[in-house]
C-alpha positions in Angstrom: -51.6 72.2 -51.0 -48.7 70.3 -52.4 -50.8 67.5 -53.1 -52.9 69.7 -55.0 -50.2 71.4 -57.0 -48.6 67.9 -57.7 -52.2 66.6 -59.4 -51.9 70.2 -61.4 -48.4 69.4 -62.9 -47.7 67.4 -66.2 -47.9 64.0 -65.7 -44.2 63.7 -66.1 -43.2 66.0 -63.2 -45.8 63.6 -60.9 -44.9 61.1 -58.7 -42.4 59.9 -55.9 -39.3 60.0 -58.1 -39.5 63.5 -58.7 -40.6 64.8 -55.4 -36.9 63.0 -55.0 -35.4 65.3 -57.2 -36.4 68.2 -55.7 -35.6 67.2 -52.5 -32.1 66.5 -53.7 -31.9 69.5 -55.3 -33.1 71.3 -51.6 -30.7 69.2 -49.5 -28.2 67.3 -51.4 -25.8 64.7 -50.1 -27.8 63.1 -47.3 -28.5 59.5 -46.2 -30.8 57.4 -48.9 -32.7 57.1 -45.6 -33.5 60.8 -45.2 -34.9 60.5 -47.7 -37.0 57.9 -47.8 -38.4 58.9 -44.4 -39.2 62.1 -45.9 -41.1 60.3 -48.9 -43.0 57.8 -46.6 -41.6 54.8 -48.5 -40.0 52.2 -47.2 -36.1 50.9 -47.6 -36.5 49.0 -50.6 -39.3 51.1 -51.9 -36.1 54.0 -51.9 -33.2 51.0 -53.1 -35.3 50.8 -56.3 -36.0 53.9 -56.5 -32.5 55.2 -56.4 -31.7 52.1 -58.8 -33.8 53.6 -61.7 -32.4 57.4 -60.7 -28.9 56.0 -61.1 -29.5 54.1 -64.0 -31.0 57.1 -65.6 -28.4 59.5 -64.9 -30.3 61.7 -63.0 -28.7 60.7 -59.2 -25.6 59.6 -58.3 -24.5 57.9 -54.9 -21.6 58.8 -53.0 -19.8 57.0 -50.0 -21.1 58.1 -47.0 -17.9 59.5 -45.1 -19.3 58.9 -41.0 -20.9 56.0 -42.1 -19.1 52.8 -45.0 -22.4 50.6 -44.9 -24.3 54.2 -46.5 -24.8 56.2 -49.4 -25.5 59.7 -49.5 -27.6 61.3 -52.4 -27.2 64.1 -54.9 -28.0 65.2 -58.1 -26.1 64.9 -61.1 -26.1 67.3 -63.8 -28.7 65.9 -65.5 -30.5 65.4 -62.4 -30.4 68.6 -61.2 -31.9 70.1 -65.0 -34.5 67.9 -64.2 -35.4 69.4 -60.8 -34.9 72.7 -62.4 -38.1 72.6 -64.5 -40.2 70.6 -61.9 -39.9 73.1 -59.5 -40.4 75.9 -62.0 -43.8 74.0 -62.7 -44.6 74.2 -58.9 -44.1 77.8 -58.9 -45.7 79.1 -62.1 -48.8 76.8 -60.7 -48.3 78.6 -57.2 -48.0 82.5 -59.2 -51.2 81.0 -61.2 -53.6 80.3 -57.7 -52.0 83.4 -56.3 -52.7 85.6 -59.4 -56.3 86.8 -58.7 -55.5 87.7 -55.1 -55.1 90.7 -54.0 -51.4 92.7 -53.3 -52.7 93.4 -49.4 -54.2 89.8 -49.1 -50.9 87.9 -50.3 -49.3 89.7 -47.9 -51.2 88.2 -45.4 -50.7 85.3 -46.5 -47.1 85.3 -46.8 -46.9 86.5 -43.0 -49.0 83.6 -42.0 -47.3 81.7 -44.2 -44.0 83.1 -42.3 -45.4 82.8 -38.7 -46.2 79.0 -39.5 -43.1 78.3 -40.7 -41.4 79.7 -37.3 -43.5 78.0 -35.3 -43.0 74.5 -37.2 -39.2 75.4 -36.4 -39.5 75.8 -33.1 -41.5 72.7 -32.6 -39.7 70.7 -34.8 -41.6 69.4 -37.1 -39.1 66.6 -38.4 -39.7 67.6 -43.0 -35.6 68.2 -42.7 -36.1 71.2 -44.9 -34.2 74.7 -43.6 -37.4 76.2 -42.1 -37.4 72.7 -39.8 -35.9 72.3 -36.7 -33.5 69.7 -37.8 -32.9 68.3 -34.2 -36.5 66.3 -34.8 -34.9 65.5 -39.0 -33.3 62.5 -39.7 -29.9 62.4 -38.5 -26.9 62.1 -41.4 -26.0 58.8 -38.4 -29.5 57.5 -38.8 
C-alpha cells in the first residue's frame, strides 16, 4: 500500500530521501542507523544520503549524547516544511482511494486496520514507529 501511494505522488515527493523526511519528522533525533535499517539501505548508502540532506538544509546532525562516534537525526526547519507537504500528499491520496467507500465499510477497515496494528505491537514487528513494539526497533546504542 505504501508502495502504491509512493508511485501516486509527484515525482518530487518519491524516493528514499523523502521517505527520510517523514520518518524524521515521525521520530526525530535517532541514530543515522535507525534509520537506515528502517530504509533497507546500507551505511554509506545512508552517509551520502544524509550528506546531500545536510547540504541541502533540509537535516541537521547532532552529537549523539550515549554514543561520541554517532550522530543522531532531525529535521531542520526547512526539512520539516518539506515533510509537511509529502505527507499531506500521502494522505489526500489515502482520502482519494478511501473516498468511494462506504461510511460502515471504512469503519471496518479502520478496526482492522486497528486490530493489526495491536497485534504488530505485540509481536514486535521491529518498523520503530509508535504502534511498534520498540523492544524488536533499533536500539538509540545500536
Amino acid at each position: 500500500y505504501s508502495n502504491w501511494i509512493e508511485q501516486q505522488l509527484p515525482v518530487e515527493y518519491q524516493g528514499v530521501r523523502n521517505r527520510l523526511l517523514v520518518m524524521l519528522m515521525q521520530a526525530p533525533q535517532r541514530p543515522m542507523r535507525y534509520y537506515a535499517r528502517l530504509l533497507g539501505i546500507s551505511k554509506a548508502h545512508m552517509t551520502t544520503l544524509v550528506e546531500e540532506c545536510t547540504r541541502s538544509g533540509s537535516v541537521v546532525r547532532m552529537a549523539d549524547v550515549q554514543d561520541r562516534r554517532a550522530s543522531q537525526l532531525a529535521l531542520s526547519e526547512t526539512g520539516h516544511g518539506q515533510a509537511q507537504r509529502i505527507w499531506a500528499h500521502y494522505v489526500a491520496q489515502t482520502a482519494q482511494i478511501l473516498a468511494d467507500v462506504p461510511p460502515a465499510q471504512r469503519e471496518i477497515f479502520l478496526a482492522v486496520s486497528v486490530q493489526l496494528a495491536e497485534r504488530m505491537h505485540a509481536l514486535g514487528c521491529g518498523s520503530g514507529f509508535t504502534f511498534c513494539d520498540t523492544r524488536n526497533a533499533p536500539s538509540s546504542a545500536e
